[in-house]
TORLUMLUM-863712 format. One record per residue (C-alpha): residue in one letter; x, y, z. Coordinates in nm, 2 decimals, decimal comma. Each point is the difference from the previous one (the first is absolute). Layout:
% residues N
 aa      x      y      z
  A      X      Y      Z
...
This chain:
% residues 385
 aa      x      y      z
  X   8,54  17,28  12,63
  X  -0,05   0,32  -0,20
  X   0,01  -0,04  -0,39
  X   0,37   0,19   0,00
  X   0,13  -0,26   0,25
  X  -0,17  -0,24  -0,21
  X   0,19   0,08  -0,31
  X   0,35   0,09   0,18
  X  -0,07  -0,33   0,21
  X   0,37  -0,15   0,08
  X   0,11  -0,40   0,03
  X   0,32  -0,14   0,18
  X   0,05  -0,33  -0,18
  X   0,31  -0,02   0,20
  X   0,29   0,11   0,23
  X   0,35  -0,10   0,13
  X   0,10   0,19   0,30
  X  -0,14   0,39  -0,06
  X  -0,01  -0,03  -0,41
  X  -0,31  -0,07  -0,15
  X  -0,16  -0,08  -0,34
  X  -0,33   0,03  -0,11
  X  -0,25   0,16  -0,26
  X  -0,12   0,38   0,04
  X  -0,32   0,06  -0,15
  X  -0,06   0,32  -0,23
  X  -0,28   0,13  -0,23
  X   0,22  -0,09  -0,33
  X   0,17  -0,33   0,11
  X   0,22  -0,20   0,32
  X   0,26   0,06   0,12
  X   0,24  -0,25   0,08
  X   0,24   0,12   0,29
  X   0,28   0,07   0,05
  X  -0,06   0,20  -0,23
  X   0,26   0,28  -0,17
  X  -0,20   0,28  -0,16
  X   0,19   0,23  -0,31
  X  -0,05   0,39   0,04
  X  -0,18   0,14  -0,32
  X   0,06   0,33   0,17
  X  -0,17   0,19  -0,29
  X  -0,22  -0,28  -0,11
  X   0,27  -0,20  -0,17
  X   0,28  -0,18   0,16
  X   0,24   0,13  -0,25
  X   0,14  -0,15  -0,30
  X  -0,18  -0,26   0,09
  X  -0,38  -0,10  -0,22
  X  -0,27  -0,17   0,23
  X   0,05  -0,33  -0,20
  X   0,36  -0,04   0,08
  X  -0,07   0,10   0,40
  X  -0,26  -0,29  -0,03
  X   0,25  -0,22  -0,18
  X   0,22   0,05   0,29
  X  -0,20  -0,11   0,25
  X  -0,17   0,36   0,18
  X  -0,35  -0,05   0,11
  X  -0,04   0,33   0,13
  X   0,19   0,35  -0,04
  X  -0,03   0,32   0,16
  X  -0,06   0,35  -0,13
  X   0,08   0,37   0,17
  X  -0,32   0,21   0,09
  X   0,30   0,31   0,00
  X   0,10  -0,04  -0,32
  X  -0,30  -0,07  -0,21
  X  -0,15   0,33   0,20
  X   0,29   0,17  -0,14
  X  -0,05  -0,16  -0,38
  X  -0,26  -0,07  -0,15
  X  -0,23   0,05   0,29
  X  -0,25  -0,20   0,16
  X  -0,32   0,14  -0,17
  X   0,15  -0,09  -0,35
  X   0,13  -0,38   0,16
  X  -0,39  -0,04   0,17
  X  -0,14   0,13  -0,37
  X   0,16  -0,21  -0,19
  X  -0,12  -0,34   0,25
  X   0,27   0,00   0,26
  X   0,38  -0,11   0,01
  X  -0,12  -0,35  -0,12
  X  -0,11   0,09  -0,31
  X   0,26   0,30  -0,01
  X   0,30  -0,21   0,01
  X  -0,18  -0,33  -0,17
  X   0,13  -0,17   0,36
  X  -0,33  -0,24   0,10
  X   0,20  -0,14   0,30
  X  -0,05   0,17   0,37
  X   0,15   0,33   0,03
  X   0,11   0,19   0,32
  X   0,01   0,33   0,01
  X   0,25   0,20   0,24
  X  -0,14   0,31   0,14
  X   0,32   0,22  -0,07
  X   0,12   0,10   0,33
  X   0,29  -0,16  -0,04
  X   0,06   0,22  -0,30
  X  -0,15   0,30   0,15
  X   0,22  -0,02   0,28
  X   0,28  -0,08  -0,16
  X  -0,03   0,39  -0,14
  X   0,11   0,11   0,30
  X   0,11   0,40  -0,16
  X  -0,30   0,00  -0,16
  X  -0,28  -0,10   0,26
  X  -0,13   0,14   0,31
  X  -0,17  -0,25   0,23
  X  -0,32   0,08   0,25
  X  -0,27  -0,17   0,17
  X  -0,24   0,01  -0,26
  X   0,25  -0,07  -0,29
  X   0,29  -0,01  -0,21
  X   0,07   0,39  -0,21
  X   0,27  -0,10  -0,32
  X   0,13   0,11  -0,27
  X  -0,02  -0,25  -0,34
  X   0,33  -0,12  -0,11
  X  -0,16   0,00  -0,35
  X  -0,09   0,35  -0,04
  X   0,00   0,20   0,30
  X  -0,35   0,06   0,06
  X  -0,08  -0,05   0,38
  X  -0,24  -0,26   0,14
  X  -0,15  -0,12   0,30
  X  -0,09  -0,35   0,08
  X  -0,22  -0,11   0,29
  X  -0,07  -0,29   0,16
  X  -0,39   0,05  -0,20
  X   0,19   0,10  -0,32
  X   0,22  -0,28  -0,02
  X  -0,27  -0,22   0,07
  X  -0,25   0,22  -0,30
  X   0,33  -0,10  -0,21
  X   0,06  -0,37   0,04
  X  -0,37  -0,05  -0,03
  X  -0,04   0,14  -0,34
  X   0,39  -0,22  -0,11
  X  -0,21  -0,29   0,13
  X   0,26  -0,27   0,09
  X  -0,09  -0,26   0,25
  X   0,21   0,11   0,26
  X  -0,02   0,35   0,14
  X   0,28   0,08   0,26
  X  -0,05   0,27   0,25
  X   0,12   0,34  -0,03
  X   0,30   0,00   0,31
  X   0,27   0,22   0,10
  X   0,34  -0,13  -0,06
  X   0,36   0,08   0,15
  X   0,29  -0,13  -0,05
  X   0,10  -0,35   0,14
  X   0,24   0,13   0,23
  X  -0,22   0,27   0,15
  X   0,00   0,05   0,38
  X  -0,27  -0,12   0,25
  X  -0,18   0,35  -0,02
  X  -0,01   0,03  -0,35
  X  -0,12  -0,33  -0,05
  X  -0,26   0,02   0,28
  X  -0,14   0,36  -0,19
  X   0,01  -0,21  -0,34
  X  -0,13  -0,29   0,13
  X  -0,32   0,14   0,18
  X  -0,09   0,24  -0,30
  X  -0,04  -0,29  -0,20
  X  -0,22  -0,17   0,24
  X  -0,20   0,33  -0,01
  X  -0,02   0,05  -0,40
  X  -0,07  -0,40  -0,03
  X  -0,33   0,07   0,24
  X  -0,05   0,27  -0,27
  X   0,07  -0,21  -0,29
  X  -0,21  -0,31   0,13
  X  -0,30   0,23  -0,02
  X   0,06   0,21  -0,33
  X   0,05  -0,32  -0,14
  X  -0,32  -0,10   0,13
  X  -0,16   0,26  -0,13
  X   0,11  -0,02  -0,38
  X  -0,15  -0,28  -0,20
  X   0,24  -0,22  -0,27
  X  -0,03   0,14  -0,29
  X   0,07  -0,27  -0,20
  X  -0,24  -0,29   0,11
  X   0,27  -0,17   0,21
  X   0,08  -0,02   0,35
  X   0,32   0,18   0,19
  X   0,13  -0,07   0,30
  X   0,20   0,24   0,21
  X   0,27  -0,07   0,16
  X   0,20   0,14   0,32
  X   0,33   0,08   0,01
  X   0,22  -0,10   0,38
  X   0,25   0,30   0,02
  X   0,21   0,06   0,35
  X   0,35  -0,06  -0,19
  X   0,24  -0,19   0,22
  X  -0,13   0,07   0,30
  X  -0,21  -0,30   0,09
  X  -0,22   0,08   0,26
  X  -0,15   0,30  -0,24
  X  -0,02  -0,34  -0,26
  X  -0,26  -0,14   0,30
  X  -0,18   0,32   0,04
  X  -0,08   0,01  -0,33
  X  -0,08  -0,33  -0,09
  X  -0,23   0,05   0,35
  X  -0,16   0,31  -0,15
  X  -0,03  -0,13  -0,39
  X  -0,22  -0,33   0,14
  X  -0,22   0,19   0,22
  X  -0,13   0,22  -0,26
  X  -0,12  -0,31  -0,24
  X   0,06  -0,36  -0,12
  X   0,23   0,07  -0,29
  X   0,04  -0,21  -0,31
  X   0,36   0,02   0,05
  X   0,28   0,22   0,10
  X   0,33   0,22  -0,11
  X   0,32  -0,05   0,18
  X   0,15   0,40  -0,09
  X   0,29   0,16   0,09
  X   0,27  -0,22  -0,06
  X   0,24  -0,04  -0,24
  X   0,07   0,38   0,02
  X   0,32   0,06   0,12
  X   0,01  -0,25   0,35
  X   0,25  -0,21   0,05
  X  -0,09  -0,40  -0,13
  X  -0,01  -0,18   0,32
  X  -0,26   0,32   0,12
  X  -0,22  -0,13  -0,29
  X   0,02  -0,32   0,04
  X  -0,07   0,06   0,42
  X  -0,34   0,20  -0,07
  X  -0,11  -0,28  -0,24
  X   0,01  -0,23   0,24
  X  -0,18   0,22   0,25
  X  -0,27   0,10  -0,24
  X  -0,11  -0,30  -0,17
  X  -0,01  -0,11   0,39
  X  -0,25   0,20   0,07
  X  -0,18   0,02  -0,29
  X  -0,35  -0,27  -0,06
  X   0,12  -0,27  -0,14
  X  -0,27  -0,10  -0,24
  X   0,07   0,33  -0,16
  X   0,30   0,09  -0,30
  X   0,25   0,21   0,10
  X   0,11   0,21  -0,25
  X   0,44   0,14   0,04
  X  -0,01   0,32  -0,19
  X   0,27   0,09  -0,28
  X   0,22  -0,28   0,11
  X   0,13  -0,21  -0,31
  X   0,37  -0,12   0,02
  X   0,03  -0,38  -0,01
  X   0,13  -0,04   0,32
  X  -0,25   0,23   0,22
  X  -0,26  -0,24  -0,16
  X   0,15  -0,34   0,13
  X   0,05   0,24   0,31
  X  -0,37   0,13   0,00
  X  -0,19  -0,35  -0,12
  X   0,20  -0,13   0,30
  X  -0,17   0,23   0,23
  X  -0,35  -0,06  -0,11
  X  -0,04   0,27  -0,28
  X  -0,23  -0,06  -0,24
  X   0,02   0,27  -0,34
  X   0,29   0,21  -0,07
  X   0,10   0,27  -0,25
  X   0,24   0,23  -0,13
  X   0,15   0,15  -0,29
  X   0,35  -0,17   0,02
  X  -0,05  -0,24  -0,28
  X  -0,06   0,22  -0,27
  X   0,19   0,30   0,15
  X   0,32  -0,21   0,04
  X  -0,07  -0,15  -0,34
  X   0,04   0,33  -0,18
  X   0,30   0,01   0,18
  X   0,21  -0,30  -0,12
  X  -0,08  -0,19   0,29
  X  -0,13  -0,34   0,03
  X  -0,12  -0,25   0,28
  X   0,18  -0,35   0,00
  X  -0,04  -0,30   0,23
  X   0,39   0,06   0,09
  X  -0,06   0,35   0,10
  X  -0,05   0,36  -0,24
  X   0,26   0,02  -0,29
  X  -0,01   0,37  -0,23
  X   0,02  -0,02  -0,30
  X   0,20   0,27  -0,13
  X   0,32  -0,14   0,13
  X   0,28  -0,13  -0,20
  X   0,00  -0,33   0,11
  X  -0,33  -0,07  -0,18
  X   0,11   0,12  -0,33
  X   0,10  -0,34  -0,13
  X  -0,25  -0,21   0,22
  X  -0,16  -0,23  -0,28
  X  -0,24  -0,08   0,29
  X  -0,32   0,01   0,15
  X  -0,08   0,29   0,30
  X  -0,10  -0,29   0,20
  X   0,01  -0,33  -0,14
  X  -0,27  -0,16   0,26
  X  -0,27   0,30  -0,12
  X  -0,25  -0,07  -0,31
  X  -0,10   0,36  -0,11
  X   0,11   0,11  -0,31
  X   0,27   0,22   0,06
  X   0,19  -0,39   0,15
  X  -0,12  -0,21  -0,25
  X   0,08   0,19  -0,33
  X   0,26   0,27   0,09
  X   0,36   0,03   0,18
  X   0,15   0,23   0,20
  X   0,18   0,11  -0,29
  X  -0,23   0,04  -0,19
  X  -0,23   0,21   0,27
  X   0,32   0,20   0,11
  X   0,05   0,11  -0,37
  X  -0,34   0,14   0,02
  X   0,09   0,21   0,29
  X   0,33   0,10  -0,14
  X  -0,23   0,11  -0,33
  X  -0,26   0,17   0,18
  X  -0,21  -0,21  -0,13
  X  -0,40  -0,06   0,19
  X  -0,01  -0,39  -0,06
  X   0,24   0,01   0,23
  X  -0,20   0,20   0,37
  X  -0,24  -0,25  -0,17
  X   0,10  -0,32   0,07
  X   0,14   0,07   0,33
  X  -0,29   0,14   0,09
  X  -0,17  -0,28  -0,13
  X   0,24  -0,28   0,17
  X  -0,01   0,20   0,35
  X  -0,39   0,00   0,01
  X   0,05  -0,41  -0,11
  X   0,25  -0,07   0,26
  X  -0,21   0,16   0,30
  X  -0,33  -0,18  -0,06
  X   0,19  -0,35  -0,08
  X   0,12   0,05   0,31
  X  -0,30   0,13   0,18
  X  -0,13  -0,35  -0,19
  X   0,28  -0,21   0,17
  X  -0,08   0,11   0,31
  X  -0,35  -0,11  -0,01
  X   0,13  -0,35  -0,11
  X   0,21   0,00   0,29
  X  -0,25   0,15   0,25
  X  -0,26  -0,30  -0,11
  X   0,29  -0,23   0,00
  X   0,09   0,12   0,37
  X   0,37   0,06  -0,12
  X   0,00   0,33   0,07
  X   0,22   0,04   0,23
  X   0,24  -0,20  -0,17
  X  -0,05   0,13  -0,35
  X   0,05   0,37   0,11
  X   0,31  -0,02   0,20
  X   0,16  -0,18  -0,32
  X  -0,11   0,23  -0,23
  X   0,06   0,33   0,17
  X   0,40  -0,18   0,05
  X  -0,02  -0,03  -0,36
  X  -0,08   0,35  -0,09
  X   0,26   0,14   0,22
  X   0,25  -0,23  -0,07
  X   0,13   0,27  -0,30
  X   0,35   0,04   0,13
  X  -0,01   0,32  -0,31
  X  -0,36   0,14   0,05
  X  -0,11   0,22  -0,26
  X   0,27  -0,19  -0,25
């Protein structure tokens, strides 16, 4: 075994049907999976401070090698020791390469076979990342993870399209693999890299891939990408199945920017190992907040003389010392408390349940525990109330 295998090394203590739980290895700490991951896009899952992200349970969080190019740059980040001591976060980090983001520009980007031309959303200046750059770029952040730079498309994308998108990123992983090679930590800490399984929802360009990815190297682990952009649910749910199929199972599998409550019961069901996404937060600053009976928002009138708590099964702070009365005069007031501890209770709510299905996975209840719970949350005959 090499030492970066050694130190991402990866234990199934259990499994019930496809869902597993174990502990994933990292240079700064385990991981116990399933495991939900909160997106400090620009170094800091916002609103939130690193103590209250541990208070809530997250053991590892992700951070955007896009956006910390844009601001404040990678040289300052690598000067300064890295995004561990940037962001006072001593847990694992993963770092996301940006082509997500970078594609996602689509009137602002032109794409070729050596790379990806944009303009910056932050002040118009125009880049270039490459497979070699990206790789220069999440070296010197120096999280744990490094994903592959890929070419995304949009979920719903024909076979063509996804073939083209598909076998680009086969060829800029081949050239990732060795710039990463080449480039030495920079802070005195292992990386691994990981690949990235595109083909959208087409699955035999999800087998061809996977095919492709394995023969170039053992891997530490692997990203599940393109979903969750736009395809229809059951098309998500379908190439889950098919990928984590094919995928070595001693390995974590990583579902990329997925992070609503019920694609996780879906996803740990599957076999999926790590998740992320932005949808705690984001939805927090939004008035919305995750229950066990389903999403409620906060802004509506029916909560205005609700003496109580979001979720009365939940122990974060915003359930045990505030109502929704209380936390929908805070959004009526435009007051910040208020994103706060939504986004705290939504980043809570996903890694006690991401904790309840390990319990039930080593319990072998699973099945059973997961087909109650996902009746529960969708039992809301007013969603959104």
């Amino acid at each position: 075994m090499t030492r970066s295998r050694a130190d991402f090394g990866f234990t199934i203590d259990a499994q019930d049907g496809a869902a597993r739980t174990g502990v994933f290895g990292t240079p700064h700490g385990a991981v116990r999976t399933p495991c939900f991951m909160p997106v400090g896009t620009l170094a800091t899952v916002k609103s939130l401070d690193p103590d209250e992200l541990r208070g809530a349970g997250a053991s590892m969080i992700l951070a955007n090698a896009y956006h910390l190019h844009l601001r404040p740059g990678e040289e300052l980040v690598r000067a300064i020791g890295g995004l561990h001591r940037f962001m006072a976060w001593d847990g694992p980090i993963l770092t996301d390469s940006g082509g997500f983001q970078v594609f996602s520009l689509a009137a602002l980007r032109a794409v070729d076979e050596d790379g990806v031309e944009f303009r910056s959303h932050v002040d118009g200046s125009m880049r270039r990342f490459t497979p070699e750059r990206v790789m220069q770029i999440e070296r010197d952040l120096g999280g744990d993870i490094v994903m592959q730079f890929d070419h995304v498309i949009p979920g719903q994308s024909d076979a063509a399209t996804a073939r083209d998108a598909s076998e680009r990123s086969i060829r800029w992983l081949a050239r990732c693999l060795a710039a990463f090679d080449a480039i030495e930590p920079p802070h005195g800490k292992p990386q691994a890299l990981f690949p990235v399984v595109q083909g959208g929802i087409h699955e035999p360009l999800r087998f061809e891939a996977v095919k492709a990815i394995r023969n170039l190297r053992e891997w530490c682990g692997y990203g599940i990408g393109g979903l969750s952009v736009g395809e229809a649910k059951p098309d998500m749910y379908r190439i889950i199945d098919a990928v984590n199929a094919a995928l070595p199972a001693e390995r974590p599998r990583y579902l990329m920017g997925v992070g609503f409550p019920e694609d996780l019961v879906e996803g740990v069901r599957r076999g999926v190992d790590l998740f992320d996404s932005v949808a705690p937060t984001r939805m927090g600053r939004n008035a919305a907040a995750f229950t066990a009976e389903g999403r409620i928002n906060l802004r509506n009138a029916v909560h205005r003389t609700d003496d109580g708590p979001l979720d009365d099964e939940c122990r974060c702070a915003a359930c045990t010392r505030f109502s929704r009365s209380y936390i929908r005069h805070l959004f009526a007031s435009d007051e910040m408390l208020g994103p706060r501890l939504l986004s705290l209770h939504n980043v809570h709510f996903l890694a006690d349940l991401m904790r309840a299905a390990r319990d039930a996975i080593a319990g072998r209840t699973f099945e059973a525990w997961s087909s109650h719970w996902l009746d529960r949350y969708h039992s809301r005959t007013d969603p959104d109330a």
